[in-house]
C-alpha positions in Angstrom: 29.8 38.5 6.1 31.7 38.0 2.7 30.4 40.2 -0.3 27.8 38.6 -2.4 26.6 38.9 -5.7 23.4 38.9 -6.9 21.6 39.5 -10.5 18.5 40.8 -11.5 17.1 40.4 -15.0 16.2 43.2 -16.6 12.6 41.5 -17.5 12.3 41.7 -13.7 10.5 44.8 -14.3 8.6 43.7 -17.2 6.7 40.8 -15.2 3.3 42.0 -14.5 3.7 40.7 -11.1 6.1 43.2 -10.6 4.2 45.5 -12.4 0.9 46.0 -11.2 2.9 45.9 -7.3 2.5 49.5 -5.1 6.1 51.3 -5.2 6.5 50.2 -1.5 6.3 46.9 -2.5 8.6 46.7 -5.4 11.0 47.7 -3.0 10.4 44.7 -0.7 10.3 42.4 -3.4 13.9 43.9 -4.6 14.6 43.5 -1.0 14.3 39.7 -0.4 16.1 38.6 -3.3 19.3 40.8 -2.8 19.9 41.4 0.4 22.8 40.8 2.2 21.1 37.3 4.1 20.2 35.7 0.5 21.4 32.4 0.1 22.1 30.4 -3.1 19.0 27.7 -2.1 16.7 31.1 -1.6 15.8 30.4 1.9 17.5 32.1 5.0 16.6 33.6 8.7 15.5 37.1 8.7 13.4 38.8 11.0 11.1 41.7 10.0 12.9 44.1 12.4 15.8 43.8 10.0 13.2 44.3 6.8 12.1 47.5 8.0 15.4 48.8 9.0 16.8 47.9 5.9 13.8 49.5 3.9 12.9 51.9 5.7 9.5 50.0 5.8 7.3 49.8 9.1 6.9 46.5 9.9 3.3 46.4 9.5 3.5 47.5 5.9 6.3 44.4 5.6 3.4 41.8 7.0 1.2 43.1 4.1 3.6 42.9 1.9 4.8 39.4 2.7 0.7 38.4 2.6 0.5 39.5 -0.6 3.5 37.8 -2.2 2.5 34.4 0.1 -0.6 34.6 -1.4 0.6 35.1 -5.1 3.1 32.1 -4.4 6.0 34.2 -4.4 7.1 34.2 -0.9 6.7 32.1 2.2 7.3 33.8 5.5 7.7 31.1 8.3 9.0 31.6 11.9 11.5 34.3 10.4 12.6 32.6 7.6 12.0 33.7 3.9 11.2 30.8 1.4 11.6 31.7 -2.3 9.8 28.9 -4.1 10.5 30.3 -7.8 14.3 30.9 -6.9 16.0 27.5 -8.0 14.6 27.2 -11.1 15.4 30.8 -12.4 19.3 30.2 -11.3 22.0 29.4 -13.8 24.2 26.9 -11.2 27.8 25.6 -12.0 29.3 22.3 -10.5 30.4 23.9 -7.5 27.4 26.6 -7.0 25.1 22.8 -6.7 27.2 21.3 -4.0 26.7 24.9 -2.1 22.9 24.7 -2.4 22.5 21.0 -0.7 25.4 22.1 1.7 23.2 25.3 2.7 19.9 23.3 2.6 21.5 20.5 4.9 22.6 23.3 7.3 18.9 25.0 7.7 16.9 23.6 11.0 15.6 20.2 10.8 12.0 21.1 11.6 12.1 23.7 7.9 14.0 20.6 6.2 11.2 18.0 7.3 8.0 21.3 6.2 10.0 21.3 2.7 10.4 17.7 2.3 6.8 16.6 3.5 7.7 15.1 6.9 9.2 11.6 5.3 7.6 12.0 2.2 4.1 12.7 3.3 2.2 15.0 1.0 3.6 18.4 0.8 2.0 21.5 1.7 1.1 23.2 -1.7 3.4 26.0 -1.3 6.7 24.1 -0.4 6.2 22.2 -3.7 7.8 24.5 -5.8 10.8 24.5 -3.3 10.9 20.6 -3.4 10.5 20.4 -7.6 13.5 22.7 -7.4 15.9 21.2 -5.2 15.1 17.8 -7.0 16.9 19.4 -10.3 19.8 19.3 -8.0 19.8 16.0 -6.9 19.5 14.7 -10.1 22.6 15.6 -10.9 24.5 12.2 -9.4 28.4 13.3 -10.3 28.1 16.0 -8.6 25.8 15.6 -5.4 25.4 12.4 -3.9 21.6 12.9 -2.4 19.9 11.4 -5.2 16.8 10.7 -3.4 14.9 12.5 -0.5 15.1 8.5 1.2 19.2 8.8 1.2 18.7 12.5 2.6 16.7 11.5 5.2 18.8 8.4 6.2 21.8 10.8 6.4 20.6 14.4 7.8 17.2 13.8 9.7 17.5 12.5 13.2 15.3 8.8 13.8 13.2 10.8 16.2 12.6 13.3 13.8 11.2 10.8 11.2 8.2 9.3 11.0 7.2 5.8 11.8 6.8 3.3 8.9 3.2 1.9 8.2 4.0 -0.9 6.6 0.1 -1.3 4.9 1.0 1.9 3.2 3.5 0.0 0.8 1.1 -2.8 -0.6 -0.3 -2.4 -3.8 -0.9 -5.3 -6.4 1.2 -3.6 -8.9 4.0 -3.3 -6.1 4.0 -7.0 -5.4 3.8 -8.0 -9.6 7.2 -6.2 -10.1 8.7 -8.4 -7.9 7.3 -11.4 -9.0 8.7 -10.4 -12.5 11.9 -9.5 -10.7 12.6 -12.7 -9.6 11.4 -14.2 -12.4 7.9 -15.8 -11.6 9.9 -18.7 -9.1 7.0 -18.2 -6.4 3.6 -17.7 -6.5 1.8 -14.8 -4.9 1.2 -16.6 -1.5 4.5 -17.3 -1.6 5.5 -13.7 -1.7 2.9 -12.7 0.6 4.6 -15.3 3.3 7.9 -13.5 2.4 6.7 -10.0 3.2 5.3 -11.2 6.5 8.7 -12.4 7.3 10.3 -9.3 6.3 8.2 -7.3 8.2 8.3 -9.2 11.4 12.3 -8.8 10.7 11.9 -4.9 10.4 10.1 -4.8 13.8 12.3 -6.7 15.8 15.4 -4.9 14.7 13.5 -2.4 15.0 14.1 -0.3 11.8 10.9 1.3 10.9 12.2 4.4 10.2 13.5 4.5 6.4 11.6 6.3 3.3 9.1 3.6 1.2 11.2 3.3 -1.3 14.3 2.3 0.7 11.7 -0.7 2.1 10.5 -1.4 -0.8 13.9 -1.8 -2.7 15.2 -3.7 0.5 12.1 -5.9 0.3 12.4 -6.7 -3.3 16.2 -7.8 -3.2 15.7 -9.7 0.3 13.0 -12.0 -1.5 15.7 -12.6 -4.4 18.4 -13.8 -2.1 15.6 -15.7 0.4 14.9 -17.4 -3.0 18.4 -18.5 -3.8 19.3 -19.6 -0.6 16.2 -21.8 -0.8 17.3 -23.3 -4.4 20.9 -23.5 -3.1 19.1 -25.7 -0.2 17.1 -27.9 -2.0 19.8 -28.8 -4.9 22.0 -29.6 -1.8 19.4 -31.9 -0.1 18.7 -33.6 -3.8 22.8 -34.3 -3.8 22.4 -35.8 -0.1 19.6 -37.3 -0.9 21.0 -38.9 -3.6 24.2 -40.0 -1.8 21.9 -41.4 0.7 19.9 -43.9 -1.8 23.4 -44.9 -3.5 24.4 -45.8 -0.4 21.3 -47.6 0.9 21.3 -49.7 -2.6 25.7 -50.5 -2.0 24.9 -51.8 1.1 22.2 -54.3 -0.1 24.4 -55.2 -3.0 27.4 -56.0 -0.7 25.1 -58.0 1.7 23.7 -60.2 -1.1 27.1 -60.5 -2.4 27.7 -61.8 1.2 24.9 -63.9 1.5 25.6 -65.7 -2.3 29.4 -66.0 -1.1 28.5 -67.9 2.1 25.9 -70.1 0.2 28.9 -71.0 -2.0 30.8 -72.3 0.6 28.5 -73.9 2.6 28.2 -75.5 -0.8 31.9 -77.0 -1.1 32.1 -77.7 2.4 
């Protein structure tokens, strides 16, 4: 394993946290943020063998500690992997230290990617928040990492099996379905648009793609009903022309059969 670095602040020791903590303690706390196994996104595989080896700690003493800084929302300890919620937002991250934190947080198991994400953006567990606001602050920045949204991460690193199913009534709300009508510019009623999203959804289950974030429906919904729209326009302006054709034609006809008609009472006339 490559040599790391890793800071500590010197107000490390002034945060009461840290203060009020047994000796034994401070030393685990220490610990998890600077040993060898740290990551840049604050989460990596460690078992508590390796803790006490390391510390010189019995393992029992490391399971108290690890309750106690779970409980103060400074750890998370699950199936031998060390979650530090707080970690993200107290880093200083270049360009190139960003693209390492959503390449290490892409590489961790799919089942810890799904816990800190909220299982397809189901409500999060309270302690995974933190870890979620932070690696947000990464996305955001859109030169640099291209997973702008946890529906694009979830399209490109979580398997369809691992994903929940859509539930389609979960997306309706009337504020949802006004900003589309203002979208496409009031040209269909509310009926209209409820007809539409019937259609789409009947489209979605037959292809059989039920397995995207809300928002990727919802954006997909809301661009499908614009283009439904202008084929529909494009439609009728082309009937109008046909139709339009069609009379011309019907009134040419009647005009050259009269024309007949007055041509053969003229010679009938001479005759």
């Amino acid at each position: 394993m490559g040599r790391k670095l890793r800071s500590v602040n010197t107000k490390f020791w002034d945060d009461s946290f840290i203060g009020e903590m047994e000796p034994s303690y401070k030393l685990l706390f220490l610990y998890l943020i600077t040993n060898p196994l740290t990551s840049l996104v604050g989460i990596y595989e460690i078992s508590a063998r390796r803790m006490s080896f390391d510390t010189n700690l019995d393992e029992k003493e490391i399971q108290r500690g690890l309750d106690k800084f779970s409980a103060e929302g400074k750890v998370i300890y699950d199936n031998n992997y060390i979650l530090l919620p707080n970690w993200l937002k107290n880093q200083n991250l270049n360009a190139n230290m960003k693209k390492a934190v959503v390449k290490e947080f892409t590489a961790l198991p799919t089942w810890l990617i799904n816990k800190i994400l909220g299982n397809n953006l189901k409500s999060l567990p309270n302690d995974y928040e933190t870890i979620r606001k932070g690696l947000e602050t990464i996305w955001e920045v859109k030169q640099e990492v291209k997973l702008k949204t946890e529906d694009e991460f979830i399209s490109k690193y979580v398997e369809p099996e691992e994903r929940e199913k859509i539930n389609f009534s979960d997306l309706e709300n009337m504020q949802w379905f006004e900003s589309i009508l203002r979208y496409v510019k009031l040209k269909i009623s509310m009926e209209e648009l409820n007809e539409y999203w019937c259609q789409f959804q009947e489209g979605m289950i037959a292809d059989d793609d039920l397995y995207r974030g809300k928002e990727d429906y919802r954006s997909h919904f809301r661009n499908w009903v614009k283009i439904q729209i202008e084929k529909n326009e494009k439609n009728s302006t082309n009937n109008g022309r046909k139709g339009f054709a069609s009379d011309t034609t019907q009134r040419g006809l009647k005009n050259l059969a009269a024309r007949i008609e007055q041509k053969g009472q003229e010679l009938s006339e001479t005759i």
